[in-house]
C-alpha positions in Angstrom: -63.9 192.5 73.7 -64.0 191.8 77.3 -67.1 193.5 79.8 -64.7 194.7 82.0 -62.9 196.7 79.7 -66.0 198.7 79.1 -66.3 198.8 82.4 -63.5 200.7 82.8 -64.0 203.1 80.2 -67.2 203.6 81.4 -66.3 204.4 85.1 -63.7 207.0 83.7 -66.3 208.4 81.3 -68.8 209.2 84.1 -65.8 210.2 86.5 -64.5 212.6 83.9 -67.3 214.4 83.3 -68.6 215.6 86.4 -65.0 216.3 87.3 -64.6 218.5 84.3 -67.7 220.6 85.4 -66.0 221.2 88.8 -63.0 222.3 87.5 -64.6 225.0 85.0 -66.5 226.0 88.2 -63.7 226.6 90.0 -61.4 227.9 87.5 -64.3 230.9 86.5 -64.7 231.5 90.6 -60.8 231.4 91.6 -59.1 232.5 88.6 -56.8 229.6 88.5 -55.0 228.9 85.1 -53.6 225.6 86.6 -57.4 224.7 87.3 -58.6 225.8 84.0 -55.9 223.3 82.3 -57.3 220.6 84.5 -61.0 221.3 83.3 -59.1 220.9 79.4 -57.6 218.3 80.7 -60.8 216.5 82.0 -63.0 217.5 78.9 -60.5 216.0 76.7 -60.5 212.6 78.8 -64.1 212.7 78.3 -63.9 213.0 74.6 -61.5 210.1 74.7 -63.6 207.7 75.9 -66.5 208.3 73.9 -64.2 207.8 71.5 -62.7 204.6 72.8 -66.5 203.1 73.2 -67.1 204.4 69.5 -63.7 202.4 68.4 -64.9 199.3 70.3 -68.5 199.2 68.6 -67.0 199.8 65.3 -64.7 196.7 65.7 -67.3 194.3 66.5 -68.8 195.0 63.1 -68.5 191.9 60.9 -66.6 191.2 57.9 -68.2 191.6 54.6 -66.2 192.1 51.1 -64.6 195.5 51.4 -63.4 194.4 55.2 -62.9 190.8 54.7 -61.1 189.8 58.1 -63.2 192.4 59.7 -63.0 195.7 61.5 -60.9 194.7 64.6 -58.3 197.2 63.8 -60.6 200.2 64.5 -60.1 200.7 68.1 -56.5 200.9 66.9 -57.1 204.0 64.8 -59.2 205.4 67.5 -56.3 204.9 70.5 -54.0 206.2 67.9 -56.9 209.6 67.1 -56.8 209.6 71.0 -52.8 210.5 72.0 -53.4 212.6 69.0 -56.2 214.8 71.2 -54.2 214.7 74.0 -51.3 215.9 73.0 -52.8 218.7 70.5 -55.9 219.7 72.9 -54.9 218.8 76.0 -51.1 219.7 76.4 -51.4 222.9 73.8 -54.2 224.3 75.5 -52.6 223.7 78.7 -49.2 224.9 77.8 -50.8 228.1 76.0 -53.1 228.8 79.3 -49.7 228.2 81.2 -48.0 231.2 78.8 -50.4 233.5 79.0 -51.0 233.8 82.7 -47.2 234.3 83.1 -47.3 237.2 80.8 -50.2 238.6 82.8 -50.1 237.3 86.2 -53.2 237.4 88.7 -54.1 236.6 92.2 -56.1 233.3 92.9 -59.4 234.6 94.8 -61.7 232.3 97.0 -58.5 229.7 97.0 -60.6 227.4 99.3 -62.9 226.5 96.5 -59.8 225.6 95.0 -58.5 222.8 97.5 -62.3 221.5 97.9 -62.5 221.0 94.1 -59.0 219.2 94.0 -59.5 217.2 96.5 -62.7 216.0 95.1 -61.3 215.6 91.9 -58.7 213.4 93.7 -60.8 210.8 95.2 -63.0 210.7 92.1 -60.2 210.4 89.9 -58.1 207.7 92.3 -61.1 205.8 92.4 -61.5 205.9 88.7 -57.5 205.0 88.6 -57.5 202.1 91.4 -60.2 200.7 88.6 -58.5 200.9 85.7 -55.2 199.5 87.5 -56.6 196.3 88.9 -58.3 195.6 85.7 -55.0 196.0 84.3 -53.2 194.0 86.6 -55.5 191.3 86.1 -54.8 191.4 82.3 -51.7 191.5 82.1 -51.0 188.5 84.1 -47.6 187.5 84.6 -45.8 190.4 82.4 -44.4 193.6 84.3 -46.0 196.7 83.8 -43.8 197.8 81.2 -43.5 194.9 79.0 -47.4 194.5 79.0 -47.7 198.1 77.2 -45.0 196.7 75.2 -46.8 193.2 74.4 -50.5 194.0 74.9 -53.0 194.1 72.2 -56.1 196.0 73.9 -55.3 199.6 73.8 -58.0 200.5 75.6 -56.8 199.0 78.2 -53.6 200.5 78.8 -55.0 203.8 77.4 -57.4 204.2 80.2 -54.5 203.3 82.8 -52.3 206.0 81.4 -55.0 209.0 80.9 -55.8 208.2 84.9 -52.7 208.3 85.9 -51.9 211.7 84.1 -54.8 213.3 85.5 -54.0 212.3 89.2 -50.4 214.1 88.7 -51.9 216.9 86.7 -54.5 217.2 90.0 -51.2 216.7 92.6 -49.1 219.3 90.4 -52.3 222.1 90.8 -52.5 221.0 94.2 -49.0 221.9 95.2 -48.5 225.1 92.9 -52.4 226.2 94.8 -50.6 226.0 98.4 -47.3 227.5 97.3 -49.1 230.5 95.7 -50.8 230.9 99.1 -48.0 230.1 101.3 -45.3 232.7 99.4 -48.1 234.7 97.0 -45.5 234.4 93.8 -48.5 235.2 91.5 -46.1 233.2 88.7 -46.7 229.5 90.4 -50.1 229.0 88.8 -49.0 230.2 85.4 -45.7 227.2 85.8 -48.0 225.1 87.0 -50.1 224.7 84.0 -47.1 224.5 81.4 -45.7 221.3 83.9 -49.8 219.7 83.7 -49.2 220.1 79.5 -46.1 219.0 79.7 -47.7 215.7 81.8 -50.4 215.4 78.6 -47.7 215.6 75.9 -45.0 213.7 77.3 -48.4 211.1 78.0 -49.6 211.2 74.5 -46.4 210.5 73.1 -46.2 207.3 74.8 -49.6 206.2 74.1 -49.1 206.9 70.0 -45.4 205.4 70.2 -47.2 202.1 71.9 -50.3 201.9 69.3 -48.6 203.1 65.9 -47.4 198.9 65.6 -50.9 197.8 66.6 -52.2 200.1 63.5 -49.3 199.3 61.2 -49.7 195.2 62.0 -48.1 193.8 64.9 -46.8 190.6 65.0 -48.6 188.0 67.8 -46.2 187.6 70.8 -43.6 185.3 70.4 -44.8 182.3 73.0 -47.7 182.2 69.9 -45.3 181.9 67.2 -43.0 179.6 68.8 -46.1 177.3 70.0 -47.5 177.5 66.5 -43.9 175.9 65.1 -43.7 173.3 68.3 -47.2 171.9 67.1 -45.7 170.9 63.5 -43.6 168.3 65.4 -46.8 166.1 65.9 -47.2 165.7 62.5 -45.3 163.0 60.0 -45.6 164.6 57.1 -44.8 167.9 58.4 -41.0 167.9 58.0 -40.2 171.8 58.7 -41.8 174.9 59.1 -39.9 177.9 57.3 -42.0 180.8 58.5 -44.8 181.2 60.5 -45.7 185.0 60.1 -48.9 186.8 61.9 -50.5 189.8 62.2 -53.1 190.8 65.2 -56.0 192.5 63.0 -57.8 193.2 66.4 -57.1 192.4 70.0 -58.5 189.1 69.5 -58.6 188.3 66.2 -55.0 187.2 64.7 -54.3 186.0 60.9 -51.6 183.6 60.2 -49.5 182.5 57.2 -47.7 179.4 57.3 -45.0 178.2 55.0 -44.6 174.5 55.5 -42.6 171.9 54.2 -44.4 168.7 53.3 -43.2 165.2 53.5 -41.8 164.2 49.6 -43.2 161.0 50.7 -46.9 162.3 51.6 -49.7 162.1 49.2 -52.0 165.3 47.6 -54.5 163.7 50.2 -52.6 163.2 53.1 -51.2 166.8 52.8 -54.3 168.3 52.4 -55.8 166.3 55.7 -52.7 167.4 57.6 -53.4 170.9 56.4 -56.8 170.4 58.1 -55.7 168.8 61.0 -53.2 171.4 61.9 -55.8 174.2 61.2 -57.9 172.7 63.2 -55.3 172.1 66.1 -54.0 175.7 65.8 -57.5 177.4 66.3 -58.1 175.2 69.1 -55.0 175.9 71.7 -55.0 179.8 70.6 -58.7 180.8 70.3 -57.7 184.0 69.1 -55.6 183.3 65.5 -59.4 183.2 63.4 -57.6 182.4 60.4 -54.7 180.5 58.9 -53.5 179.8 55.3 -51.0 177.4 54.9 -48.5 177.6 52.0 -46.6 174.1 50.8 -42.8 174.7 50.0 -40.0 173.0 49.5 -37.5 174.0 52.1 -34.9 172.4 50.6 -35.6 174.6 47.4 -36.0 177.8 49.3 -32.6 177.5 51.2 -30.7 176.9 47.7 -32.4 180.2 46.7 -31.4 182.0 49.9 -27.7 180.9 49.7 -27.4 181.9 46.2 -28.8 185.3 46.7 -27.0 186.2 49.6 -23.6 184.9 47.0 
């Protein structure tokens, strides 16, 4: 697991926290509902990423018998625990605050502690965000934005990114509904503004379990991994086809694969089983990250006559 993505979880951590106290501050001074949903929202960002750091630690344990390719795939649960916070603490709480205070409707007093708070919270959390986006960036390489959710394996990555970027339009959306309720005093604007901030959270957390619910089931590695894996078999004679080459990521870097090769008729029990060894080793060496490999002998020819006469 790379430094910097601690780094980043750490940075939003620390940034969450004291902007969660400034919230509650402002929210019991100014009567805000909006606010008060952003000091939920904040609290549960904290929470997340002492999660996040717990899910990392956890995965670096070894393997012993009752985990035997280890415990990589915990800081899958724990992303996938995360959305679940977000969306049940975050956006609920929100959306109930939101409810309520259009079913009883107050005036905002000292509003100025309001906009000093906010904007605060703003350059905290954009610095926090800016972070968590150029680390991003820089992992993601030459994939879009989209397509590196889509392809990534590090969670934590991604799920930093998107908790950022929800609090800095929950913080712009209590920004805007604090100046309208001064500029026209419609008492309701507070009140909409917190259901749009759960809305934010829910419509967030979605994503973020849609995007790790593979990773926990057992995602395959991308497919430039795959595909290298089978271009490799052409350096080898007594490889003569490779039927299936199927993998599983069981951590961001950790990847098991299972090989079903077809051996040279011609090829001896010794020179198969050096091949085997030689590919192995070859394998492991371009992609540092597939830890472990078995390799299954088959007749292809066999296998095909067995596919065509069940699909008669």
């Amino acid at each position: 697991m790379s430094s910097s993505t601690k780094l980043v979880i750490y940075a939003a951590l620390t940034g969450n926290a004291l902007i969660a106290i400034m919230k509650f501050v402002a929210a019991s001074v100014t009567g805000s509902s909006a606010m008060f949903s952003e000091g939920i929202h904040s609290v549960v960002d904290t929470g997340n990423q002492i999660l996040l750091l717990h899910g990392l630690k956890q995965a670096q344990k070894p393997a012993d018998d009752r985990f035997p390719f280890g415990h990589g795939k915990e800081i899958y649960f724990w992303s996938f625990v995360v959305a679940i916070l977000i969306f049940a603490v975050g956006a609920g709480i929100s959306i109930y605050e939101g409810v309520h205070r259009l079913s009883d409707p107050g005036p905002i007093e000292n509003i100025m502690v309001n906009y000093i708070v906010l904007g605060l919270a703003i350059v905290f959390e954009g610095g926090a965000w800016l972070f968590a986006l150029k680390e991003f960036k820089r992992a993601k390489g030459e994939w879009g934005y989209i397509e590196a959710v889509k392809r990534g394996k590090d969670p934590s990555m991604f799920v930093v990114l998107f908790e950022d970027s929800a609090a800095m339009l929950g913080l712009l959306v209590a920004l805007l509904a604090t100046f309208l309720t001064q500029l026209t005093g419609n008492l309701y604007l507070d009140g909409i503004a917190s259901i749009i901030i759960g809305f934010i959270l829910a419509g967030t957390a979605i994503w973020l379990a849609l995007e790790t619910k593979g990773l926990l089931i057992g995602e395959s590695a991308n497919t430039h991994i795959v595909d290298g894996i089978k271009n490799m078999a052409q350096d080898y004679k007594n490889i003569e086809h490779i039927s299936e080459v199927l993998t599983m990521h069981m951590g961001p870097d950790y990847i098991l694969a299972n090989l079903s090769v077809d051996f040279s008729d011609e090829a001896t029990a010794g020179e198969v089983e050096e091949t085997i060894s030689e590919f192995d080793a070859a394998i492991k060496n371009k992609y540092g990250n597939v830890k472990r490999i078995f390799i299954e002998a088959e007749a292809w020819h066999s296998n095909l006559r067995a596919e065509q006469d069940t699909e008669k």
